[in-house]
C-alpha positions in Angstrom: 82.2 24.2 93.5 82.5 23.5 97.0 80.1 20.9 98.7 78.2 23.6 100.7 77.5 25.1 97.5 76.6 21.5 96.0 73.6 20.8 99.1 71.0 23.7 98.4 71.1 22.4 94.3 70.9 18.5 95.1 67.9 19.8 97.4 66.3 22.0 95.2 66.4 19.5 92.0 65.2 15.8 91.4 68.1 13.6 89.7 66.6 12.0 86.5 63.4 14.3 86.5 62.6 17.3 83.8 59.6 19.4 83.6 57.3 20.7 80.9 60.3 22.6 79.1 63.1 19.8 79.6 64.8 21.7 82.0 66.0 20.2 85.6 62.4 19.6 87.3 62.2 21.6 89.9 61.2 19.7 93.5 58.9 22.5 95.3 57.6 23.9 91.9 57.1 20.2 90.1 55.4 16.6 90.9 53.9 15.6 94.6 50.9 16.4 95.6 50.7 19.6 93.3 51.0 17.7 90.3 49.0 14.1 91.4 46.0 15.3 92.1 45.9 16.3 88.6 46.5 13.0 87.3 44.3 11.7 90.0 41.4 13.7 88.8 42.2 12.3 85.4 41.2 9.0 86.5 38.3 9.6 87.8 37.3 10.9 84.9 38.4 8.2 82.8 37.2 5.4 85.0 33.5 7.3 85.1 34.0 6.8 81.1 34.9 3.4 81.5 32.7 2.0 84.0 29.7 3.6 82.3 29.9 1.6 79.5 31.0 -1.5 81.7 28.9 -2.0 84.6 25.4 -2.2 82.9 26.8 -3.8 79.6 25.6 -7.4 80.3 22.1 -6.0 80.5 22.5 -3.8 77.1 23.8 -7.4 75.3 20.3 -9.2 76.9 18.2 -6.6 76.3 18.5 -4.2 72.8 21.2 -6.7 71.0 19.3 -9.9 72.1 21.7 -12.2 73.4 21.6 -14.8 75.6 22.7 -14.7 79.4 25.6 -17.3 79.3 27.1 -15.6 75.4 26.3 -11.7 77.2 28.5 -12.6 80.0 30.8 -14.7 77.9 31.5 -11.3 75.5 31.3 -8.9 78.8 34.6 -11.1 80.5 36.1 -11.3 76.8 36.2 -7.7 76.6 37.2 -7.1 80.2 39.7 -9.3 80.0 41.2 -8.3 76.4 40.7 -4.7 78.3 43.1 -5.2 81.0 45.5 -7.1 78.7 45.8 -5.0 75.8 48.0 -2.4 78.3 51.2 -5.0 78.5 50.9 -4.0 74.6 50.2 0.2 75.9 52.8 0.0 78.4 55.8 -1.4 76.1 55.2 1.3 73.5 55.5 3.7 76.2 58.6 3.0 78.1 60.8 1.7 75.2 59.4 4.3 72.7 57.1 7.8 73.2 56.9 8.0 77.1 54.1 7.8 79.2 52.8 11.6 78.8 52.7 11.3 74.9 51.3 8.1 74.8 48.4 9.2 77.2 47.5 11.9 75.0 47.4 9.5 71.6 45.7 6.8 73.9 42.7 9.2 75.0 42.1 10.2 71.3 41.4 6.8 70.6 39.6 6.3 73.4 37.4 8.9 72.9 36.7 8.5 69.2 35.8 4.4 70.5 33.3 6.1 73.1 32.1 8.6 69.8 31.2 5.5 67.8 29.8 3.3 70.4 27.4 6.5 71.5 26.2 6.3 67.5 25.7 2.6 67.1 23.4 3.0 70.3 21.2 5.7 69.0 20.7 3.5 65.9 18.8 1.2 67.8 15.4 1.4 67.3 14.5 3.2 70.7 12.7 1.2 72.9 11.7 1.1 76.9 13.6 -1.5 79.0 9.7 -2.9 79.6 9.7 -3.3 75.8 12.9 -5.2 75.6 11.5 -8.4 77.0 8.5 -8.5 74.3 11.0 -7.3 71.4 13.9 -9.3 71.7 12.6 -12.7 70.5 11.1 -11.4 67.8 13.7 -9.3 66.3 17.1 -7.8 67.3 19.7 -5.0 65.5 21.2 -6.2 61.9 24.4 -7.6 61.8 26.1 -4.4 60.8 25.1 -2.2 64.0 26.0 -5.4 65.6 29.8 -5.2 64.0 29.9 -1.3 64.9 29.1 -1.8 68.6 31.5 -4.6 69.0 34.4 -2.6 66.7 33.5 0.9 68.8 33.7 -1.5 72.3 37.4 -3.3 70.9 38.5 0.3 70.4 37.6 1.6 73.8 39.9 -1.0 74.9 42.4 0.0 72.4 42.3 3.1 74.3 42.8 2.1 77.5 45.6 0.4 77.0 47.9 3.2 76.7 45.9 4.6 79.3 45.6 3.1 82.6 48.7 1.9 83.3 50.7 5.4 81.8 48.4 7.5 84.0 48.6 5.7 87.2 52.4 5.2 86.5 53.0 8.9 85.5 51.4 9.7 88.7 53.5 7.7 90.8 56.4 9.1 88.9 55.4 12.8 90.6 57.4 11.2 93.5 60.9 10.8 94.1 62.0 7.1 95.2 65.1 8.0 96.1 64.2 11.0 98.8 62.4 9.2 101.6 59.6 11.2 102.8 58.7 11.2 99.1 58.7 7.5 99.1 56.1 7.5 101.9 54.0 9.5 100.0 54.1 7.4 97.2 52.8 4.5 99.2 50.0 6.9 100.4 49.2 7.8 96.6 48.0 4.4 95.5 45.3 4.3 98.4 44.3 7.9 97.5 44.4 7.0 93.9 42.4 4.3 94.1 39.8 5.5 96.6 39.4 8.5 94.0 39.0 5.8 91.2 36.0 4.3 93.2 34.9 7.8 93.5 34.6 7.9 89.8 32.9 4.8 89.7 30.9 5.0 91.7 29.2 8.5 90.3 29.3 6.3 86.8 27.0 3.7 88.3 24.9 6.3 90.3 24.5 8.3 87.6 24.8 6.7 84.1 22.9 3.0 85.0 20.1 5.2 86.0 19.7 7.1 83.0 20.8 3.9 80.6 17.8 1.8 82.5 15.1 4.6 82.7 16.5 7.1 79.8 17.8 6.1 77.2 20.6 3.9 76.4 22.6 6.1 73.7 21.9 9.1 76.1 23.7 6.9 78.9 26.3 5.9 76.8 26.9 9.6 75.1 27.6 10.8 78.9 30.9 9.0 79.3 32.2 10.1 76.1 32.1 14.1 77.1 33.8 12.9 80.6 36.9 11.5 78.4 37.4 14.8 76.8 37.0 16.0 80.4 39.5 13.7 81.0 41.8 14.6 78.2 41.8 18.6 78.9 42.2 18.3 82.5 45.7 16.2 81.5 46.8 19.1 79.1 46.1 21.9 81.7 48.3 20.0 84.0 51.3 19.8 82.2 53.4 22.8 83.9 53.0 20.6 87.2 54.2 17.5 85.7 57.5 16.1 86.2 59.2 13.6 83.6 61.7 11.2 83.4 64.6 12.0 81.7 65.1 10.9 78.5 66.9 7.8 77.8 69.9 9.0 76.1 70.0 7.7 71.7 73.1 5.8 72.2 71.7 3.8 75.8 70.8 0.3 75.4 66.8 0.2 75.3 65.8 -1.2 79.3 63.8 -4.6 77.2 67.2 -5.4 75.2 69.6 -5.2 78.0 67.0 -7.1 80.5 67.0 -9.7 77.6 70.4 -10.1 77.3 70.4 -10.2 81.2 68.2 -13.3 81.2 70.2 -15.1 78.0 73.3 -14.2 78.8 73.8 -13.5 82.2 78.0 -13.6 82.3 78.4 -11.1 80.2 76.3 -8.2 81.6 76.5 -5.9 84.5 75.1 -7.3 87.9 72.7 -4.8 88.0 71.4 -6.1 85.3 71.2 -9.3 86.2 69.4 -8.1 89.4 66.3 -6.4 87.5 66.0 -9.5 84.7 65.8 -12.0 88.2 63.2 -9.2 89.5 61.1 -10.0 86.7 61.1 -13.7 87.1 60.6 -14.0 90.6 57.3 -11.9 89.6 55.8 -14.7 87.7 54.6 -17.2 90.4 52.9 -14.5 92.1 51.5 -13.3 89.0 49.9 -16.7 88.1 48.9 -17.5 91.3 46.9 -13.9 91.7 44.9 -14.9 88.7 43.0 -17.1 91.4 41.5 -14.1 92.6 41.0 -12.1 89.2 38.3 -14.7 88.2 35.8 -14.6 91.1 36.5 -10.5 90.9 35.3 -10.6 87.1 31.9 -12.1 88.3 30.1 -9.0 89.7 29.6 -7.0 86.6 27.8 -9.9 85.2 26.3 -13.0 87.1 26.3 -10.5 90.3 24.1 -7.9 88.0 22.0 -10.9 86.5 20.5 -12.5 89.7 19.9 -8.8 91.1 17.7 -8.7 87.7 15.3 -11.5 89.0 14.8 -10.0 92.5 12.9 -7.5 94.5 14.2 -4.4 93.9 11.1 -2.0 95.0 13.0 0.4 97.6 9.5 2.7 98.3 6.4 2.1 96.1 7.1 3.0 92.3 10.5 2.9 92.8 12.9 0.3 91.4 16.4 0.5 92.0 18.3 -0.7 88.5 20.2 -4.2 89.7 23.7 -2.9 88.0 23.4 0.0 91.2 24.0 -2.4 93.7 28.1 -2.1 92.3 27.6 1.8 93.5 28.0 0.0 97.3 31.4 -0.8 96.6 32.7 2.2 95.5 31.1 3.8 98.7 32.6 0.7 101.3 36.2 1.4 99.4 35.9 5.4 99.9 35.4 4.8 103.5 38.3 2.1 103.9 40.8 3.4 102.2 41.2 6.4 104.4 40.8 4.4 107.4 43.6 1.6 106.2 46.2 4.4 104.9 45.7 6.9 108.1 45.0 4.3 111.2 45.9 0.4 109.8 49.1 1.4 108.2 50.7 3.9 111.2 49.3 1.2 113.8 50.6 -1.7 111.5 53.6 -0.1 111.1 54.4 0.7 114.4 54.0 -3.0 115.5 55.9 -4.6 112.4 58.4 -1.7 111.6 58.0 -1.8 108.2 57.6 1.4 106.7 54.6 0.3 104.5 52.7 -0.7 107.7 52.2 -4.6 106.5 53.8 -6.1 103.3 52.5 -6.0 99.9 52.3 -9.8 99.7 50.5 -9.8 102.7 48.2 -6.9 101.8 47.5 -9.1 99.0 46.9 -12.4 100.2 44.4 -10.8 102.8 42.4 -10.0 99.9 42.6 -13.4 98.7 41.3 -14.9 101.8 38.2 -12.3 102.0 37.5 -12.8 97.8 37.5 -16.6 98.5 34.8 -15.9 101.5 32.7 -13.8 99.3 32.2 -16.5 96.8 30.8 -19.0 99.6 27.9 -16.4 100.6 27.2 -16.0 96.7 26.8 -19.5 96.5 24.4 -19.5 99.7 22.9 -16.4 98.4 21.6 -18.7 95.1 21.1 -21.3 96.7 18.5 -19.5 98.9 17.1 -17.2 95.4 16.7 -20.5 93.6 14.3 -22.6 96.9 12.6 -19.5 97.2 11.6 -19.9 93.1 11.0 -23.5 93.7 9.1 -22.7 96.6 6.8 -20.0 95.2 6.4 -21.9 91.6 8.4 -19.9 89.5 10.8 -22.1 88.0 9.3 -21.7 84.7 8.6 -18.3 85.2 11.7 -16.3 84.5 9.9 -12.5 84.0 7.8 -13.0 87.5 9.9 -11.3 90.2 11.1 -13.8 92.7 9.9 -12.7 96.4 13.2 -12.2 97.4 14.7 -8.7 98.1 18.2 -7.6 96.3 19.2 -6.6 99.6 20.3 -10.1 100.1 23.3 -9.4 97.6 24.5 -6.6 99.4 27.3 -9.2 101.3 28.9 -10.1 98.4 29.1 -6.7 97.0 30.5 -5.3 100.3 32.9 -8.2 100.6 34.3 -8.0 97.7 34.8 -4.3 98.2 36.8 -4.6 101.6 38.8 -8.0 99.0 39.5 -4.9 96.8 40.9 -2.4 98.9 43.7 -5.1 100.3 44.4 -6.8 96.7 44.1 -4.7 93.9 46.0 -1.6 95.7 48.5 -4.1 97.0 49.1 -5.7 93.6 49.4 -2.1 91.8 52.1 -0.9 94.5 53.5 -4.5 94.4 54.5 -4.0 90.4 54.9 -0.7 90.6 57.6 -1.2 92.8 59.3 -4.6 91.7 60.3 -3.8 88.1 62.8 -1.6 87.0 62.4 2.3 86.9 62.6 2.1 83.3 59.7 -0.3 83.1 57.1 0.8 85.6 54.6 1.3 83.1 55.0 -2.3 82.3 54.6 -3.0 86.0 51.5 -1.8 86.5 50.4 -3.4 82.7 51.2 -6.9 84.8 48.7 -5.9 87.4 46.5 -5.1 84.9 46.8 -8.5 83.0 46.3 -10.3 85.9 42.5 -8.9 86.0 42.5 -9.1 82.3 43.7 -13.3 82.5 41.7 -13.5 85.0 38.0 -12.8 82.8 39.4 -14.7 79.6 39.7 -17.4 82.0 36.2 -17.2 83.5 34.6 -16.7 79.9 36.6 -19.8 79.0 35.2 -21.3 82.1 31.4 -20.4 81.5 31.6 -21.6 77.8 33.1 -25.1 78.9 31.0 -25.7 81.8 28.0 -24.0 79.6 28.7 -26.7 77.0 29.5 -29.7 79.4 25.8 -29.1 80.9 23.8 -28.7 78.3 24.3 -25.5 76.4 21.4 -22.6 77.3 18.8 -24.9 78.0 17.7 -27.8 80.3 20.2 -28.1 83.2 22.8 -25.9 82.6 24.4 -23.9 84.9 24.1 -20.6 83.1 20.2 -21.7 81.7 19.4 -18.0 80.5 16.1 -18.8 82.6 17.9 -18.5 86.1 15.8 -19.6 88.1 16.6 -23.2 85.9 19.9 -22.5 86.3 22.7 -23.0 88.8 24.9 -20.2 89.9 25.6 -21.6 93.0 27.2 -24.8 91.6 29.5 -22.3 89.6 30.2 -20.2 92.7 31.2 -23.1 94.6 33.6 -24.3 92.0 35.2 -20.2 92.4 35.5 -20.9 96.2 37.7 -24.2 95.4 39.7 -22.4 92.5 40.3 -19.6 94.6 41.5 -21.5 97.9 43.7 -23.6 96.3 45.3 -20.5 94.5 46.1 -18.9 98.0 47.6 -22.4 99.5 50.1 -21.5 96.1 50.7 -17.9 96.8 51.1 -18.4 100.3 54.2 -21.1 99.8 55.7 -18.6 97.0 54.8 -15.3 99.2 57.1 -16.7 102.0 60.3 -17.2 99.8 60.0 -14.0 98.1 62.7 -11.2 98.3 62.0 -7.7 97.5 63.7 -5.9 94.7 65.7 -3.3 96.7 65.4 0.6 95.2 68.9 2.2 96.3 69.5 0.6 98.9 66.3 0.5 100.6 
């Protein structure tokens, strides 16, 4: 066959891709746009699941299970944490075993029979009005056995997202081809839209489901995300046709963790382009440990963030409260409105200035979100500092169920901060691994991401039960007092501001020596 002939088939198919039926995937009739929006929609459903259960679960450990602020937060950054790591496990199974479409389908069976179970251990709970919480929890709280359910149907959740989030988001990045350069462009463009339509989701979780949770019912609220993962499940099935796949790893090729293992212990005797992707890997470390500086302020607003909001004003017109888990609702609407402004004026302005195609670097991209996590962290720490004088001031400091005359509204910076922190370092570090492994491991790349999130909570429950412990336990002058207006936040938020400056000094020295994994050539 001539070469004329060879130009119309290398343009109409995409090397290493199949569709539905294992035939040559198709480039106009499989992946792109087409096909990610399908997975993108997905997500949003999945994260609505997710984030239903999530961002008002602090105030479901206070109130119906009983426990105290400084264990509820401790077990709310234990599970987050064990959440976001539990993929490195999700991600390995996929690429070295069933692929990422299979494993998303037996990943969301899980994850909806975790959501199932979780939805029944809240209904047994004797039902009760968030008024009545207060009065009931010293007196009593749920046996020991509904406690073991809810804790086993929360572990499984995570179980299920771990072959979840980072096959989805990897298989959607997979609809575009590296190697053709206007689909490589797109990519970049797919993790802001993927992410903004993951606040989306979100964001309709906390609007929606807090509210009902707080002034409903809590088995009600939790019940709702459990139909949005079969949602979530269907609308991946009816999408198959569109899907492209990566080809197969042939029975007799070397599985991509053995021959990178070799690479690393053995280096002489293997290809160089193996050696290349094992060195990849490594230089990823150091900016993997030092991102975990921001991971641990980021785990704080789904509980201490939610906990002070609890002890404020949050009257918005007479009779109406706003629940104190809503204020996380803001961030999904500042990251909505600035990821279409960074991906369609930043990035062509940045990019015109720096030539790089990408508009700024990941690492930088990153690191800017560093700086503005850091930031938010000292106006927490002002924030409390101001809740508690005003509690001194008004004689509350024994007083924790009197509302302290201080309007929520004064969290709002920290929310919106860390928003605007998001939208530079979490869709930076997603791209970053995405991009930096291997093509066999991608999965794997964006389980790292996930672990750094997932380190980072373990740590901060680590931190909260040492510092908890060092001062005093729940009672007299600890920092996490479950009273909070005994308590001291800001102390704790200040310690975050010198964790999380000394981590950027670190990434800043490794950020400047690192060289990009090239992707053929590029």
């Amino acid at each position: 066959m001539t070469s004329t002939a060879e130009t119309p088939l290398l343009e109409e198919y995409v090397t290493d891709a199949v569709d539905h039926g294992e035939l040559p995937a198709g480039r106009s009739s499989t992946g792109r746009w087409s096909a990610a929006w399908f997975i993108i929609g997905v997500e949003v459903a999945e994260r609505f699941a997710y984030y239903g259960i999530a961002s008002n679960l602090i105030n479901y450990l206070t109130g119906p299970l009983g426990l105290s602020t400084a264990v509820a937060a401790s077990n709310v950054n234990a599970w987050s944490g064990i959440s976001c790591l539990l993929p490195v496990l999700g991600a390995f199974v996929a690429d070295a075993f069933l692929g990422r479409y299979r494993t998303i389908i037996i990943a969301s069976l899980v994850y909806v029979l975790g959501l199932a179970l979780l939805t029944l251990s809240t209904c047994l709970v004797p039902i009760s009005t968030p008024s009545e919480h207060i009065a009931s929890v010293a007196s009593s709280s749920p046996s020991s056995l509904l406690n073991l359910l809810f804790f086993f149907s929360l572990y499984l959740v995570a179980i299920g997202q771990s072959g979840h989030k980072p096959c989805v988001q990897a298989f959607g990045a997979d609809q575009f081809d590296e190697k053709d350069p206007k689909e490589r462009l797109e990519r970049s463009s797919f993790f802001n839209w993927w992410y903004l339509s993951m606040c989306a989701g979100v964001t309709l979780a906390i609007l929606v489901v807090v509210y009902i949770q707080e002034a409903v019912s809590w088995a009600f609220g939790f019940g709702i995300p459990c139909v949005f993962m079969v949602v979530s499940l269907v609308l991946f099935v009816l999408g198959r046709r569109k899907y492209k796949y990566v080809r197969r790893r042939p029975e007799d090729e070397t599985n991509p963790f053995t021959r990178i293992g070799r690479a690393l212990l053995a280096p002489s005797a293997c290809r160089a382009s193996d050696v290349e992707d094992a060195t990849a890997l490594v230089r990823l470390i150091p900016v993997w440990l030092t991102t975990l500086t921001y991971a641990i302020p980021y785990a704080q607003y789904m509980t201490f963030f939610t906990k002070q909001g609890v002890t404020m004003e949050r009257t918005i017109v007479p009779g109406v409260k706003i629940p104190p888990a809503s204020l996380q609702v803001l961030m999904g609407f500042l990251i909505v409105i600035c990821v279409p402004i960074y991906d369609r004026v930043l990035v062509p302005v940045s990019r015109y200035i720096t030539k790089d195609p990408c508009g700024i670097t990941m690492l930088k991209r990153i690191g800017t979100g560093m700086v503005l996590s850091s930031l938010t962290m000292v106006v927490a720490a002002m924030v409390e500092s101001k809740r508690l004088e005003t509690a001194k001031a008004y004689g509350l400091i024994d007083q924790p169920e009197t509302t302290v005359p201080m309007s929520i509204c004064w969290l709002l910076p920290q929310y919106l901060m860390l928003a605007l922190a998001e939208v530079f370092t979490i869709v930076g570090m997603q791209e970053f691994f995405y991009s930096q492994v291997p093509t066999e491991l991608r999965s794997i790349g964006l389980a790292l991401y996930l672990s750094t999130l997932g380190v980072g909570s373990l740590l901060s429950s680590l931190l909260i039960s040492v510092i908890g412990l060092a001062t005093g336990g729940d009672g007299g002058n600890s920092w996490f007092n479950s009273n909070l207006n005994r308590a001291h936040l800001d102390y704790f938020y200040w310690l975050l501001v010198a964790i999380s400056a000394l981590g950027f000094f670190a990434f800043l020295i490794i950020s400047r020596s690192y060289i990009y994994r090239r992707v053929d050539g590029v």
